[in-house]
C-alpha positions in Angstrom: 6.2 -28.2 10.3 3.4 -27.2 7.9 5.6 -24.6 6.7 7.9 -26.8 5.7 5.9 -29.9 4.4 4.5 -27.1 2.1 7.8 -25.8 1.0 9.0 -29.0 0.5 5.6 -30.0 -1.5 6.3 -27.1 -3.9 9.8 -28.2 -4.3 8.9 -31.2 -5.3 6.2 -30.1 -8.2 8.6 -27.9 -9.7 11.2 -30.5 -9.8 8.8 -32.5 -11.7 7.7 -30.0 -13.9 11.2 -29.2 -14.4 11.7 -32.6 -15.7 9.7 -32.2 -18.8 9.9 -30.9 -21.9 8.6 -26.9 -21.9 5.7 -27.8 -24.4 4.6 -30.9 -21.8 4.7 -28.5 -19.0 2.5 -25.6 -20.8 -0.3 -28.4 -21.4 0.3 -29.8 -18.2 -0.5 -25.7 -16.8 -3.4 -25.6 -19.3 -5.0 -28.4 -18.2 -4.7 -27.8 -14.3 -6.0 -24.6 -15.1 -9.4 -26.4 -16.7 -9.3 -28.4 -13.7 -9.3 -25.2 -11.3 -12.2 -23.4 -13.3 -14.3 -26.4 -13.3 -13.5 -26.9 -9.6 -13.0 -23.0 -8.2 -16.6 -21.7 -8.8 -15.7 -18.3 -6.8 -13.0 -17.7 -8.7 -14.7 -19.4 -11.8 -17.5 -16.4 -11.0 -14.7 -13.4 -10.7 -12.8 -14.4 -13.5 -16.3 -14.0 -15.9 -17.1 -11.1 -14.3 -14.4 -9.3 -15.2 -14.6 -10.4 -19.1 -18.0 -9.3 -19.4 -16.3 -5.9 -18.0 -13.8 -6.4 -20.5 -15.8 -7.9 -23.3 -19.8 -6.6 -23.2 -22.6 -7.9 -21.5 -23.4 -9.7 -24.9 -19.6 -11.8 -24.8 -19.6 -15.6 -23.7 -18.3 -14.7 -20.1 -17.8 -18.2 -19.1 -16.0 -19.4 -22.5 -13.5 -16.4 -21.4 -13.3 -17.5 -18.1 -12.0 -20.3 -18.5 -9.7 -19.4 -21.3 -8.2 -17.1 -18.5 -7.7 -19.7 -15.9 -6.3 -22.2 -18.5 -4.0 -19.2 -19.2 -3.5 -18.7 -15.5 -2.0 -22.0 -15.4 0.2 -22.1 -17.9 1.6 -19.1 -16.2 2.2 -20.8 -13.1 4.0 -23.9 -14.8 6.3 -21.7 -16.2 7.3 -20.2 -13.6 7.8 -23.7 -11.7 10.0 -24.9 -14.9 11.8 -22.2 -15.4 15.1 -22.5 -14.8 18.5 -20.1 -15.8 19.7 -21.9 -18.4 16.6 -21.7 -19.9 15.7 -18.1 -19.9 17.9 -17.4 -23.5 15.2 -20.1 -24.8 12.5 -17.6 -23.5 14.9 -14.9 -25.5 14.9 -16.5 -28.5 11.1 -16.9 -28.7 10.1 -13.3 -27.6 9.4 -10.1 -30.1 9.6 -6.9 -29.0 7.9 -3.5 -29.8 8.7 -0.8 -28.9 12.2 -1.6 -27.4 13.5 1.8 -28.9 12.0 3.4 -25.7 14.1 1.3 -23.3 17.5 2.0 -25.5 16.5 5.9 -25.4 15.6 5.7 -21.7 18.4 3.8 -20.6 20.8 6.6 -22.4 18.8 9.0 -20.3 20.2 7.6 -17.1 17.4 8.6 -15.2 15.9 4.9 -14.5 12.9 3.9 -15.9 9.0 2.4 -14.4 7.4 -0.5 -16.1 3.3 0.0 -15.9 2.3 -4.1 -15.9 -1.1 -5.6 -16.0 -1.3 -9.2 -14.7 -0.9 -10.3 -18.5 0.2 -13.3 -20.1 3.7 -14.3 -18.6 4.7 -10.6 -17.1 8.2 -11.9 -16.5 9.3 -12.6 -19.5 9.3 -9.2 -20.2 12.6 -8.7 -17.5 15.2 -10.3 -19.7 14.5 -7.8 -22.8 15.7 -5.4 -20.6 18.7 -6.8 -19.2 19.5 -7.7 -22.8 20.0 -3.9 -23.0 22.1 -3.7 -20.0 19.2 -2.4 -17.7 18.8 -4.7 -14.8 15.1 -5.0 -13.1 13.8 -4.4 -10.0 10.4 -5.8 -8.9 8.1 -5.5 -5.8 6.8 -9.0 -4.4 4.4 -9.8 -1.3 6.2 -11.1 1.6 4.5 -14.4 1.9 4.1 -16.0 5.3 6.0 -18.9 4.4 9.5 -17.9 4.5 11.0 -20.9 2.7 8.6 -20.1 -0.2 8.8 -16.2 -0.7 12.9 -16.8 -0.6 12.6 -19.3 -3.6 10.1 -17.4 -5.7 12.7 -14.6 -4.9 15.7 -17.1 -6.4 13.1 -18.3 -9.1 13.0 -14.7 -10.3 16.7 -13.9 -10.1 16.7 -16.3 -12.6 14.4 -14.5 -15.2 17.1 -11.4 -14.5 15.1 -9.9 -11.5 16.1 -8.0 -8.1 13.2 -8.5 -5.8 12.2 -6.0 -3.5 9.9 -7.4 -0.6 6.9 -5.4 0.5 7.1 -4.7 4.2 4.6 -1.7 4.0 7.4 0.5 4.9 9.0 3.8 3.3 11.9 1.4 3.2 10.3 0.0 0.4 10.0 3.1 -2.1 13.5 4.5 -0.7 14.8 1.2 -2.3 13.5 1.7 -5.6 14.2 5.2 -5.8 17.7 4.1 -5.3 17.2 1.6 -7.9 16.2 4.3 -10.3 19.2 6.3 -9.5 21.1 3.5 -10.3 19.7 3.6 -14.0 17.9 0.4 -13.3 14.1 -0.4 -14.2 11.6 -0.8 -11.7 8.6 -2.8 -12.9 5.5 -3.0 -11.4 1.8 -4.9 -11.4 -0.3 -2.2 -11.4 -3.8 -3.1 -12.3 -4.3 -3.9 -8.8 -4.5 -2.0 -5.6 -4.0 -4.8 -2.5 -4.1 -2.2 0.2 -6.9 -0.2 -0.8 -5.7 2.7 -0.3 -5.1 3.9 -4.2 -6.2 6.5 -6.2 -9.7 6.7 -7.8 -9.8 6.2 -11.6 -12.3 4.6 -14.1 -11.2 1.5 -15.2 -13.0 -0.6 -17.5 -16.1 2.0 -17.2 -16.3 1.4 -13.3 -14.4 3.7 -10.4 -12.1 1.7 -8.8 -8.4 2.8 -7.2 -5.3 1.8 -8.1 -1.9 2.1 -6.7 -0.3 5.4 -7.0 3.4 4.2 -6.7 4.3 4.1 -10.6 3.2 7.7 -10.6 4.7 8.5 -7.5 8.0 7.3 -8.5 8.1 8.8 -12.2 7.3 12.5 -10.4 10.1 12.0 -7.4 12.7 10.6 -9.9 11.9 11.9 -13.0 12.1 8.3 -14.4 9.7 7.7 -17.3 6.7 5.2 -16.4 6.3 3.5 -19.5 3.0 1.1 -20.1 4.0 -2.7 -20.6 2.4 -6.0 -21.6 4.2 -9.1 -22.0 1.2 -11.6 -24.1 2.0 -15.2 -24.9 2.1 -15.4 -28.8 1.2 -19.1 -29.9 2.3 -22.1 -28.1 5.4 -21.3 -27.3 5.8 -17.4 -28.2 6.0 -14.3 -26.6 5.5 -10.9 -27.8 6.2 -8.0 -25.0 4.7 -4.4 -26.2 6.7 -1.3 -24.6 4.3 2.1 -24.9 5.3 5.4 -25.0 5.9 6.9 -21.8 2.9 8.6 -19.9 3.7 12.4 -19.9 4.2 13.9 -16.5 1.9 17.1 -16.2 3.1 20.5 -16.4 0.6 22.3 -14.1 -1.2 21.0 -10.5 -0.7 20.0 -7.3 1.5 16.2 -6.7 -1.6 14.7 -5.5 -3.3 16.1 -8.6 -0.6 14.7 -11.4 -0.3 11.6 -9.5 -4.0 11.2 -10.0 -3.8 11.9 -13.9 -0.8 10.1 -14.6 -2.7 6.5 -12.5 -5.5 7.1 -15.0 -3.9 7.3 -17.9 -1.7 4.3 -17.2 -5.1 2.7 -16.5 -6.4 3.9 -19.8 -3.6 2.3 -21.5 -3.6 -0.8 -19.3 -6.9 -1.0 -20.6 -5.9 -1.1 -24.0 -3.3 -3.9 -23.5 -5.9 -6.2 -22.1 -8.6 -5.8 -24.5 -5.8 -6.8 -27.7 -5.8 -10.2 -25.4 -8.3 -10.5 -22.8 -8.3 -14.3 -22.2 -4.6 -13.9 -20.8 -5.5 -11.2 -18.1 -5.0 -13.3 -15.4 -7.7 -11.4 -12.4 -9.5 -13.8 -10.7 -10.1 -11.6 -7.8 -12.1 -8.7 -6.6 -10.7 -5.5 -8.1 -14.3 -3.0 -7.9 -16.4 -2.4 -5.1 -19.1 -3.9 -6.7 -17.1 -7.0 -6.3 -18.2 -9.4 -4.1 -15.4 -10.3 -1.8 
């Protein structure tokens, strides 16, 4: 029954959201996310710990921290307004650089891996590619609420995604290996390791792991793992950067060039949050110096 009163809660909000118009619903996100920092002071602390990471010891941590949060929230009202019809909106408000790499990719025919830090609306970054006839695949968490995990995965078929669910299985990679066969793009968040079983890199000056899979993937297919941001540009703008791809290494063992390969994507994933910092939206533990 709590399953469903919360299904049907969400339901609800987005209908309302849905209601308004998309500017009313971005300051309506904005302003729940001031409400959160003000009310969150875990996450409140984790968000300014990782812009003094970001920004220097000397930065005004909290002033970023809530920035991110407020950004945070805009994020998640546009995902609850979003609705097909309304994505070619999106379109028409987006710029693009770097989209020669998806044309020359796609003519490859070999697939191709999206590196994405949790930056401004990530999504938004799936239509530019189907807009080139290359459709997207994504990995999502299997939430325990059935209702809700099968309507985010409708919400992003709207944005011009395939969702594939994490089950922890090689299911899982077999699927987007297949997906990469089919000349389709596989994008995922990958500034993040949720299992904690990654590989070791320095990000942000600090060791950490993340996940191994875009490198796994661009060895096993061949596919290149391009980095990718997707920033919101103004009130109502987006701007969605495409990098060269990372180069797969010549010489050393798998383990070794999966290894290189997750650090340089970090490297570059560190660049992309530093041109907009106040839109990386981590508000949890992502060191072991965190605490959890």
């Amino acid at each position: 029954m709590s399953d469903l009163f919360g299904y049907l809660a969400l339901r609800a909000g987005a209908g309302l959201i849905g209601l308004l118009p998309s500017s009313a619903a971005r300051s309506l996100g904005r302003l729940v996310g001031r409400v959160w920092h003000a009310t969150d002071p875990g996450r409140r602390r984790m968000a300014e710990r990782h812009m003094r990471r970001v920004l220097g010891n000397g930065s005004d941590a909290r002033a970023a921290g809530r920035a991110v949060m407020k950004s945070y929230g805009r994020y998640y009202a546009e995902t609850l307004w979003v609705r097909g019809s309304r994505v070619p909106e999106l379109q028409r408000q987006t710029r693009v650089d770097g989209l020669e790499h998806i044309i020359e990719a796609r003519e490859r025919g070999l697939g191709m891996i999206y590196g994405l830090p949790h930056i401004g609306n990530w999504e938004v970054a799936a239509p530019v590619a189907v807009a080139e006839d290359v459709p997207v695949v994504a990995v999502a968490e299997k939430l325990p609420n059935v209702r809700i995990t099968d309507w985010f995965t409708d919400m992003r078929a709207d944005f011009g995604i395939e969702i594939v669910l994490a089950t922890g299985g090689t299911e899982v990679m077999r699927s987007l290996e297949a997906a990469l066969g089919a000349n389709k793009a596989v994008a995922l968040l990958s500034d993040r390791d949720l299992k904690g079983r990654g590989v070791g890199v320095t990000f942000f000056g600090e060791e950490t792991t993340l996940p191994p899979g875009p490198a796994t993937l661009s060895l096993r297919t061949g596919a290149p793992l391009f980095p990718v941001a997707s920033y919101y540009e103004g009130d109502d703008g987006y701007r969605v950067v495409i990098r060269q791809a990372i180069p797969i290494p010549a010489e050393g063992t798998r383990s070794e060039k999966v290894r290189l390969m997750t650090q340089t994507l970090a490297d570059e994933m560190e660049s992309l949050i530093r041109a907009a910092p106040e839109q990386w939206h981590l508000v949890q533990p992502n060191w072991p110096s965190d605490p959890k």
